[in-house]
ZAMARGU-4260 file (C-alpha; in steps of 0.2 Angstrom, whole numbers, plus 5000, padded with zeros to 4 digits):
<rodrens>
0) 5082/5190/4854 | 5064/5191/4848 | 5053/5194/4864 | 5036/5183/4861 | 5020/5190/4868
5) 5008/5177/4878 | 4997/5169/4868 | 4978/5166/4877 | 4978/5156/4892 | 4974/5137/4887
10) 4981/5140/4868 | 4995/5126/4871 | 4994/5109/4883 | 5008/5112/4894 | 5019/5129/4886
15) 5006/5145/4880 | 5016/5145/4862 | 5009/5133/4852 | 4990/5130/4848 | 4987/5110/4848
20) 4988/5102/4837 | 5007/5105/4832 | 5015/5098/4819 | 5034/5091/4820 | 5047/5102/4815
25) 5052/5097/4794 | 5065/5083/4797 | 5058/5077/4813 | 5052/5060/4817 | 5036/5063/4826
30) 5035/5054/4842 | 5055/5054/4844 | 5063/5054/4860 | 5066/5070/4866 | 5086/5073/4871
35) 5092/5081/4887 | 5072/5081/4893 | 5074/5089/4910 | 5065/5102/4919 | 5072/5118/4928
40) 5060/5129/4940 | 5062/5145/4947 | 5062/5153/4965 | 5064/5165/4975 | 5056/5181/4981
45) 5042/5190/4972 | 5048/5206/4961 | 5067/5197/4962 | 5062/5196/4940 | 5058/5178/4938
50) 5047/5176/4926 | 5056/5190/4918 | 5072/5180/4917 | 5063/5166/4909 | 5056/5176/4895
55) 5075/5184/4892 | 5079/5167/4891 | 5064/5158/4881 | 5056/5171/4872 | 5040/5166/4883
60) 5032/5176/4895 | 5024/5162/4908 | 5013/5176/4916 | 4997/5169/4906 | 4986/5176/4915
65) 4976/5192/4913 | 4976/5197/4934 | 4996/5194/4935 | 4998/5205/4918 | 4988/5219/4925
70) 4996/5217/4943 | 5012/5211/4936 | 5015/5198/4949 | 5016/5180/4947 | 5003/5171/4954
75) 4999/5156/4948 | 5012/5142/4938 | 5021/5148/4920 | 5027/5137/4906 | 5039/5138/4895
80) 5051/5127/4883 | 5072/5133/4885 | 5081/5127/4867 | 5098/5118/4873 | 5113/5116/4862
85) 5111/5099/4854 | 5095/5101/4850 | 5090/5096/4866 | 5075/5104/4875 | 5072/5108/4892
90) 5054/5118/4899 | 5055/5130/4914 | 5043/5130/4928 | 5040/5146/4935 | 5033/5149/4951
95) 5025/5164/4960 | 5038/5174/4974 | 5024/5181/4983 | 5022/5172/5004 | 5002/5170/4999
100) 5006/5157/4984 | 5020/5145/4991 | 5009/5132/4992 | 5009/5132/4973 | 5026/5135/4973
105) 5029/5117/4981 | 5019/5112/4970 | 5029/5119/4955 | 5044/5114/4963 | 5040/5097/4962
110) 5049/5085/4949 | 5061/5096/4945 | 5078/5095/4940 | 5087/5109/4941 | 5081/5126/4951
115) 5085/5142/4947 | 5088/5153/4964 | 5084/5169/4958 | 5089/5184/4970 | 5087/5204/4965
120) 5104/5212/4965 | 5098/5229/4971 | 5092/5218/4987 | 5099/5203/4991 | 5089/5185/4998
125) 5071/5190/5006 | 5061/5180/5017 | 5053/5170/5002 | 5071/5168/4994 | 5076/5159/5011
130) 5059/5149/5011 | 5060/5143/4993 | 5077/5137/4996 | 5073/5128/5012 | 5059/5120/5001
135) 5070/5115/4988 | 5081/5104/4998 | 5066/5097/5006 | 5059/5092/4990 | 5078/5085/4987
140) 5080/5096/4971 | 5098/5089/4964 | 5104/5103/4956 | 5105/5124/4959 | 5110/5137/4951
145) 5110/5156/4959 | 5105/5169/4948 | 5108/5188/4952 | 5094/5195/4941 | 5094/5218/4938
150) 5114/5215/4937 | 5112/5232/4926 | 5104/5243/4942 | 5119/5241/4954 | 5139/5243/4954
155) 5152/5230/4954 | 5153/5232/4973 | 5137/5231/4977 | 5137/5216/4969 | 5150/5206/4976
160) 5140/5210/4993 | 5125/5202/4987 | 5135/5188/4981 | 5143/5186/4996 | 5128/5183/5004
165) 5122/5172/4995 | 5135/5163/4997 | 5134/5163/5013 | 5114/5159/5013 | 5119/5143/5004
170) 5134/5137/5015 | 5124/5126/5025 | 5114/5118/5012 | 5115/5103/5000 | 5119/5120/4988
175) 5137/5126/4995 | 5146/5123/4977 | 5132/5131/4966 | 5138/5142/4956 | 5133/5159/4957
180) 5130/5170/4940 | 5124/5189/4939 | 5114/5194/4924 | 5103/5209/4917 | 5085/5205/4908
185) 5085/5220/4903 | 5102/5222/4894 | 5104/5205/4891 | 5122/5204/4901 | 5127/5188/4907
190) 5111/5179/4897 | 5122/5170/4886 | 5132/5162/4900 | 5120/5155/4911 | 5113/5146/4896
195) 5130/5135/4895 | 5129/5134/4912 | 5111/5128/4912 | 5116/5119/4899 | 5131/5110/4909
200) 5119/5107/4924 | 5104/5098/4914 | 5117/5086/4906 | 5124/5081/4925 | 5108/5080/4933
205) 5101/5063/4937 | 5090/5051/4926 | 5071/5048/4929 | 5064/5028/4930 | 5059/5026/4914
210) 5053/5009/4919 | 5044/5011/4932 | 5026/5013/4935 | 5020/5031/4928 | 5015/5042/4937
215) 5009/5062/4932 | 5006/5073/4947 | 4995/5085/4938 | 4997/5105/4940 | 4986/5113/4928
220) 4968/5106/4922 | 4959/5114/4907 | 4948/5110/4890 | 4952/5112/4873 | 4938/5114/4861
225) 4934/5099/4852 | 4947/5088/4863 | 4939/5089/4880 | 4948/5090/4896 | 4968/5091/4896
230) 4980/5088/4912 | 4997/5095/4911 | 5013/5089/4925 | 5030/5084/4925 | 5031/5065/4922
235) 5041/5059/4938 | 5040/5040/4935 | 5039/5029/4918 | 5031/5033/4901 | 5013/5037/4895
240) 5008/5035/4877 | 4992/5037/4870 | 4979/5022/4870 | 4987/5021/4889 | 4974/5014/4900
245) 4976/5025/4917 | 4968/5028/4934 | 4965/5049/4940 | 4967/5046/4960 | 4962/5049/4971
250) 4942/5045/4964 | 4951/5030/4958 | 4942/5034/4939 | 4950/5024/4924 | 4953/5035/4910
255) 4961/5031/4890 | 4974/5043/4884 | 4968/5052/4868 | 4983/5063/4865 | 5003/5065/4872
260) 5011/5079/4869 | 5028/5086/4877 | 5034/5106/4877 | 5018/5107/4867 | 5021/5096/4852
265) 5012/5079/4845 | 5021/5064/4854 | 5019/5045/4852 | 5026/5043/4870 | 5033/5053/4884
270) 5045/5049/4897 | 5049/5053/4914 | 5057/5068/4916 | 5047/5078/4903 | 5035/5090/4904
275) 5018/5080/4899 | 5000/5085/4892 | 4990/5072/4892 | 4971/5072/4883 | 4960/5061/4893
280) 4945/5052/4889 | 4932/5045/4901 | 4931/5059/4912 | 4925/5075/4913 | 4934/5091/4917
285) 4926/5096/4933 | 4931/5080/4940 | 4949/5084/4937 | 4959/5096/4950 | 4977/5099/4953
290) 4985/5088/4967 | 4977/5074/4956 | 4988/5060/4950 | 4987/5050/4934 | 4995/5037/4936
295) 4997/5017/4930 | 4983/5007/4939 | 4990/5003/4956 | 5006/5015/4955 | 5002/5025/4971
300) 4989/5022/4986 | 4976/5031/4991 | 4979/5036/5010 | 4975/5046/5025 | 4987/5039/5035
305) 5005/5038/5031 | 5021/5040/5039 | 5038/5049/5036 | 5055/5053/5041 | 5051/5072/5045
310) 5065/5083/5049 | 5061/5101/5054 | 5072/5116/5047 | 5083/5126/5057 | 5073/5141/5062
315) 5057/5130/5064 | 5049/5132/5082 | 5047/5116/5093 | 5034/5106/5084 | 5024/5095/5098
320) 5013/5079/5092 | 4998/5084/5087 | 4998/5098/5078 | 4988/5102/5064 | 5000/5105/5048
325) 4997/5108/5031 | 5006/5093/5022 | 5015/5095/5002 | 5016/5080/4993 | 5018/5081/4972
330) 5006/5094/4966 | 4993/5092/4980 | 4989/5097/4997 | 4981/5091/5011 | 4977/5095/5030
335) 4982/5084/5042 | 4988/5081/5061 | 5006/5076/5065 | 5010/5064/5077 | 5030/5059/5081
340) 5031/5041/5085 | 5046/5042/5093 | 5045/5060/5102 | 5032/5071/5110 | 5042/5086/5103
345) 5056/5091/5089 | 5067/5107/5089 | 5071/5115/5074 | 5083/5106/5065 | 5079/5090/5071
350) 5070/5076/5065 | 5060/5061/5068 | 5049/5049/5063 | 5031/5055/5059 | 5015/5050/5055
355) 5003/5060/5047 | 4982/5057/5049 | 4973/5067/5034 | 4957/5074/5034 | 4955/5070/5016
360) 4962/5056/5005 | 4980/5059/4997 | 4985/5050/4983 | 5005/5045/4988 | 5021/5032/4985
365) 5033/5026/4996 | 5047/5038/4992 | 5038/5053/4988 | 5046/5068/4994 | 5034/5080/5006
370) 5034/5099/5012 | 5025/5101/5031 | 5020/5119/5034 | 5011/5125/5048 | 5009/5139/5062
375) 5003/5157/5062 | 5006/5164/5051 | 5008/5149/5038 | 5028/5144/5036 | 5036/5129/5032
380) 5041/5118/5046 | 5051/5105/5038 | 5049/5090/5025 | 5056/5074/5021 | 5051/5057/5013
385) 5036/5045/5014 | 5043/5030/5021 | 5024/5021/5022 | 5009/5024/5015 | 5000/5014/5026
390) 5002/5019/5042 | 4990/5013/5053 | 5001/4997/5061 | 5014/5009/5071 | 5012/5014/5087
395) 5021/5026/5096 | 5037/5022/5105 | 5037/5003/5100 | 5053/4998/5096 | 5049/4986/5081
400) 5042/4998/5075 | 5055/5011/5075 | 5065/4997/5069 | 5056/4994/5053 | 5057/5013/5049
405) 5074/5014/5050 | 5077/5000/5040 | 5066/5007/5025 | 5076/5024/5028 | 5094/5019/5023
410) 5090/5001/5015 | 5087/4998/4997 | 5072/4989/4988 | 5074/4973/4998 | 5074/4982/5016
415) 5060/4991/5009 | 5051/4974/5004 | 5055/4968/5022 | 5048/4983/5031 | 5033/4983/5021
420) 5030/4964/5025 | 5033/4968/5042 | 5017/4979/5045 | 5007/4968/5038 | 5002/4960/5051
425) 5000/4943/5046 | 4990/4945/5030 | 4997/4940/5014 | 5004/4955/5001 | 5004/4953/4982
430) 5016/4960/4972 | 5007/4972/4964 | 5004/4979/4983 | 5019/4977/4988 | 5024/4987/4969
435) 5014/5000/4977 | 5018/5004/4997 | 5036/5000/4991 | 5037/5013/4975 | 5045/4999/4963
440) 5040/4991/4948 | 5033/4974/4950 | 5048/4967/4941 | 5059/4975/4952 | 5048/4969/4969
445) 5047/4950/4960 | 5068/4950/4959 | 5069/4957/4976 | 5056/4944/4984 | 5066/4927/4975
450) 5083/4933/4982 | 5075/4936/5000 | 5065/4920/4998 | 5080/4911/4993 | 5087/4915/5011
455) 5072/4913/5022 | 5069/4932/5025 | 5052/4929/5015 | 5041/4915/5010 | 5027/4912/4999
460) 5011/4909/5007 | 5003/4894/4998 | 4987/4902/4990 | 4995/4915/4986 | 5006/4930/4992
465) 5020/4936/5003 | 5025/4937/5020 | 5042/4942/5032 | 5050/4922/5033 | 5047/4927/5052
470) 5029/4928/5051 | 5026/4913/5042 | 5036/4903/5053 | 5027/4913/5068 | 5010/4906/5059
475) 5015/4888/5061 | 5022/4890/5077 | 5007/4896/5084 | 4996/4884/5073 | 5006/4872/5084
480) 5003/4881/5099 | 4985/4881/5099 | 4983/4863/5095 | 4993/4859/5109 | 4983/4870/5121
485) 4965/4861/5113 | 4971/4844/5115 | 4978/4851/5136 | 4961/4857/5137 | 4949/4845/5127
490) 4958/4828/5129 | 4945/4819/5123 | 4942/4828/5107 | 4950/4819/5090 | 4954/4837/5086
495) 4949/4855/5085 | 4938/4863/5072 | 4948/4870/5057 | 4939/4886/5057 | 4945/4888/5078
500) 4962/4886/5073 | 4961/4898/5059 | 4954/4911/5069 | 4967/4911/5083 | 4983/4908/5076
505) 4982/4912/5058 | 4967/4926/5059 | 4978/4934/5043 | 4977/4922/5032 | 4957/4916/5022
510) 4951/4901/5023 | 4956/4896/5005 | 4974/4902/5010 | 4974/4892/5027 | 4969/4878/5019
515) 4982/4875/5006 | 4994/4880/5020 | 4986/4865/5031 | 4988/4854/5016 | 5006/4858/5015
520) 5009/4855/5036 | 4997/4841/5032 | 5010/4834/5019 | 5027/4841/5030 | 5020/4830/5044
525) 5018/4844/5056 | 5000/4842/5059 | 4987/4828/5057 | 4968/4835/5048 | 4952/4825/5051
530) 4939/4830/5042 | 4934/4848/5049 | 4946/4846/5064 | 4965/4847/5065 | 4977/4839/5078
535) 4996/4839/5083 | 5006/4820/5075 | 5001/4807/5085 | 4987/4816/5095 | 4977/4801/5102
540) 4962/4806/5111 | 4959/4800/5130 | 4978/4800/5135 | 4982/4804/5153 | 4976/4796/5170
545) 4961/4808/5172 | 4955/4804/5154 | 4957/4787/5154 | 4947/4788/5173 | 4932/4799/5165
550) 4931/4785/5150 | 4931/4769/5164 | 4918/4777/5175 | 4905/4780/5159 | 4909/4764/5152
555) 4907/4758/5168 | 4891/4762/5170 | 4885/4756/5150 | 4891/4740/5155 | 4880/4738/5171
560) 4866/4746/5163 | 4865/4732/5149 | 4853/4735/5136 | 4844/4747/5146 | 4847/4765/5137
565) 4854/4778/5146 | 4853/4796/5144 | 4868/4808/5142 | 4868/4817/5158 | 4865/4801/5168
570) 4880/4792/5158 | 4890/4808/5159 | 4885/4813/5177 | 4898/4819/5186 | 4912/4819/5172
575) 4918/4834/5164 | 4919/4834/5144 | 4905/4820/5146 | 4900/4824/5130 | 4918/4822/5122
580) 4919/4806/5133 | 4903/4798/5125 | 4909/4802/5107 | 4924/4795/5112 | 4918/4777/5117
585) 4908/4779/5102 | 4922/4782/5091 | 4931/4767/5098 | 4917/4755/5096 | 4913/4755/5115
590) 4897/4763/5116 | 4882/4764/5104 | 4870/4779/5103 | 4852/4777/5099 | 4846/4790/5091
595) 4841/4802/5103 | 4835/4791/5117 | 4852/4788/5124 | 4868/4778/5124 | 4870/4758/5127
600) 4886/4747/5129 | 4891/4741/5114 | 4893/4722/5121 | 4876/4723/5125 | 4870/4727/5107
605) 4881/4713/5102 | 4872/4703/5112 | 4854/4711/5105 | 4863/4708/5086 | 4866/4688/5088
610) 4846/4687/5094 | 4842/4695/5082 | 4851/4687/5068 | 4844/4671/5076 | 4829/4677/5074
615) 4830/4683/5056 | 4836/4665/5053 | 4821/4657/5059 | 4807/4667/5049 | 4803/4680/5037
620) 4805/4696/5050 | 4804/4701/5066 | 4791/4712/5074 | 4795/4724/5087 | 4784/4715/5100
625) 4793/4698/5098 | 4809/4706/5098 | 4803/4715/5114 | 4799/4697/5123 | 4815/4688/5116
630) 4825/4700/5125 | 4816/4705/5140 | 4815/4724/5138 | 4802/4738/5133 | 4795/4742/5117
635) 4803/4759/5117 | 4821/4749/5117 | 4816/4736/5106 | 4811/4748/5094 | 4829/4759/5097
640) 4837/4744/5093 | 4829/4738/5077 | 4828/4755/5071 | 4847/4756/5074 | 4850/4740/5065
645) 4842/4748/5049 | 4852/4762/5052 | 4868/4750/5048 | 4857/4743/5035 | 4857/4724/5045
650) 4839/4723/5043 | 4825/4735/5031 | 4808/4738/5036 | 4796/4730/5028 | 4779/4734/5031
655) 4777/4733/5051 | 4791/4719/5051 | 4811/4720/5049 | 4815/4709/5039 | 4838/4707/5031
660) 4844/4719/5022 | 4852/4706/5011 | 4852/4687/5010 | 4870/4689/5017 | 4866/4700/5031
665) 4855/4685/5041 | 4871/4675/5041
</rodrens>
């Protein structure tokens, strides 16, 4: 094998070989699918000959940079592509061994397929060798394979101890049946089998979700001359292709895809489960870190609260609510404090529900995967998997809530939709949101939504969006509720004001939502709508013996009052809901208001009508001061009167007379 010195840092997108741009091999279709695209990441403890490994294997040294040539240790991530029989390509992450840099070893480790375990011969697993291993099952790495690396600086018994405890280190993990292979950089022995058995591995290991949103945790940001910034990750969900219109979260900034390229060549596309450089345009390379994520607009949220199912590892000290912990998700990391919602404390090996409040905006999907470390000095503590990324509706040891968790742990898509409905307190979720807390496509959240809705678990909310079937039912039944409790407490009142009802037993839904949801109760005969007020079927105002004695005794006193006009308070003295009791009589042609001088009994203005007409009859109008006389009352009624009859447009003034409003209104 020809050995291939590291070109300068920067010189490819994703691997250091080749400089961009690279043109297809002869024969090639340029932007083909790649086959078997998967990637393989190492681990382990630092001097255990990772990188060292890779570049037997590859011909590419990942150690790119200057500092970890001249100190020959491995301190930040290394690239580099692995041929596979078939023509088939794989890429290898490699990551650094040393305890001061495994927060970009999670970050590394993220997305990959297959893991190498790599463990020195002449000394066995190390601490990092047990907490790379313990980070890989967290991050719910598929596949392992344990390498034995400086096979050619120990004898054949040393070697079958070391194995033998490796084998033992991986007995209680996900890992027991991986296969365990010795080799020697340096001599080459044992290469050539642990490429077929890499080989074996990257065929068996699972497939990537080609259709769903895309999504690119970035791990490495830089600028090529004359392109402009360039982001480089493992493609975990979907495909990018350039012209792609894409968001950078957490800033939430749009950007256009200039260039693809995979394993560092030209590509029309790239798919989930390759290693993906992506040229952007729109933005500018200071504003692009590692931990970012480019993604398709809405594929991930941006939160500082989210909650997981958490489960410490073995040797992890009792972790009590409310610690401070360094939290892993994807590429980034973020400080936040932990809080159990179903525990004050967790002993190691244990595990819990969690919820995690971030001092700084993380850009996250339901599903992710996420490492927890924390104490002095820094270790990790445990990991597990984002089960919301908005967190805020749980409280601690509610039940429902509880609930709902374990319903999205160990449900598929639809028990995820549910849960997600369920803390959404009443306000309506698109699918496009729903896409997003959930961690599915939008087709797959629509397919989901008409099987649930088709029995009752969820309803469309007229107006737009989704909510639990429960909730919407709840909404209707508390619609009802509060209706009934106005008309108990305002008997007299046609109704209560729309907006009232809104407010208090439907607070989650607009007002352009909750009224196309009144027009549908309106049309199912579940409530009645008046204008701007609402009211149960066959609310009639006034019913009961106490309202029916409030209406006699104002009426009452109308009707001995005659045409003499009486103020509110003294109609309404005594009587509670005066007020609605007035309207009332009003309403039901009972009473008459005068403008603002007061209320008279509709017979009496009967009465005052008939002289009037007879009046109108007899000559060309009618002054105030006759019509004063004729009916033996003040000027200040006799005015309240005709002004009212102009109101109803019986009579129009005309100069300082009234005079009919039509020919046929003096009849």
């Amino acid at each position: 094998m020809r050995y291939q010195a590291a070109p300068p840092p920067g010189a490819g997108f994703i691997l250091p070989t080749p400089l961009w741009p690279v043109k297809a091999r002869a024969g090639a279709r340029e932007g083909a699918r790649a086959t078997s695209a998967r990637v393989i990441g190492t681990a382990g403890h630092i001097d255990h000959g990772k990188s060292r490994l890779v570049l037997a294997l590859t011909g590419v040294d990942p150690d790119r940079l200057p500092e970890e040539k001249a100190r020959g240790i491995t301190i930040d991530l290394g690239f580099a592509p692995l041929p596979l029989p078939g023509g088939g390509q794989a890429a290898f992450v490699d990551v650094p061994g040393h305890e001061r840099f495994v927060r970009t070893m999670v970050a590394g480790a993220s997305g990959i397929d297959l893991a190498l375990l790599v463990v020195a011969a002449d000394e066995g697993p190390m601490p990092q060798t047990r907490e790379h291993l313990a980070i890989l099952d967290l991050l719910g790495v598929p596949r392992l394979v344990a390498v034995l690396t400086k096979r050619d600086l120990v004898d054949d018994e040393w070697l079958a101890l070391v194995e033998a405890d490796v084998v033992a280190m991986l007995a209680h993990t996900p890992y027991a049946q991986a296969p365990v292979v010795a080799v020697s950089a340096a001599t080459g022995d044992g290469l050539d089998a642990l490429r077929a058995l890499l080989a074996r591995a990257i065929a068996q290991a699972p497939g990537h979700p080609v259709d769903a949103p895309s999504r690119l945790p970035v791990d490495r940001v830089f600028t090529r001359p004359g392109f402009g910034p360039v982001v480089t990750g493992t493609l975990i969900a979907g495909a990018i292709a350039a012209e792609d219109r894409l968001v950078v979260y957490p800033a939430g900034t749009p950007v256009r895809v200039r260039r693809v390229q995979v394993h560092g060549r030209d590509r029309d596309r790239a798919e989930a489960g390759e290693r993906t450089a992506l040229n952007l345009g729109g933005i500018e390379r200071a504003a692009l870190a590692r931990g970012d994520v480019v993604a398709a607009p809405g594929a991930v949220v941006v939160s500082r609260v989210l909650v997981a199912d958490l489960r410490l590892v073995p040797a992890a000290v009792p972790l009590r609510t409310g610690r401070t912990v360094h939290i892993h998700v994807g590429t980034a990391e973020r400080v936040g404090r932990l809080v159990w919602l179903d525990a004050d404390v967790v002993a190691g090996g244990e595990g819990a529900a969690a919820r995690f409040h971030l001092r700084a905006p993380l850009p996250v999907a339901a599903g992710d995967r996420l490492v927890v470390r924390g104490g002095t000095p820094v270790a990790t503590v445990g990991g597990g998997v984002v089960l919301d990324v908005r967190g805020e509706g749980y409280r601690r040891g509610r039940r429902e809530s509880l609930e709902a968790l374990a319903a999205a742990r160990t449900g598929g898509d639809r028990a995820r939709i549910l849960a997600a409905l369920g803390r959404s307190h009443g306000q309506p979720q698109d699918v496009a949101s729903l896409a997003g807390a959930c961690g599915l496509t939008d087709s797959a959240v629509a397919d989901a939504l008409a099987m649930l809705a088709s029995g009752g678990e969820v309803a469309e909310v007229p107006g737009g969006g989704w909510l639990a079937g429960g909730d919407w039912r709840r909404i209707g039944e508390e619609v009802a509720t509060t209706l009934a409790a106005y008309h108990a407490a305002h008997p007299m009142r046609p109704g209560a004001p729309r907006e009232e009802v809104r407010r208090r037993a439907a607070p989650g839904l607009d007002g352009r939502r909750f009224a196309a949801a009144v027009e549908g109760w309106r049309r199912e005969g579940r409530l009645a709508a008046r204008g701007d007020r609402l009211a149960l079927p066959g609310h009639v105002p006034a019913q009961g013996e106490q309202a029916q004695a409030a209406l006699a005794a104002v009426s009452g006193r109308l009707r001995a009052a005659g045409l003499a006009v009486v103020a509110a308070a003294d109609a309404g003295a005594g009587v509670a809901d005066a007020d609605e009791v007035l309207a009332l009589l009003v309403a039901n042609g009972e009473a008459v208001r005068l403008g603002d001088a007061g209320y008279v009994d509709a017979g009496a203005v009967a009465g005052a009508r008939a002289v009037l007409l007879e009046m109108l009859a007899a000559g060309a109008g009618v002054m105030a001061a006759a019509y004063r006389d004729r009916l033996g009352v003040s000027r200040k009624v006799a005015v309240a009167l005709l002004e009212h009859f102009d109101a109803v447009h019986l009579t129009r003034r005309q100069g300082d007379a009234h005079v009919a409003a039509a020919p046929e209104a003096a009849r």
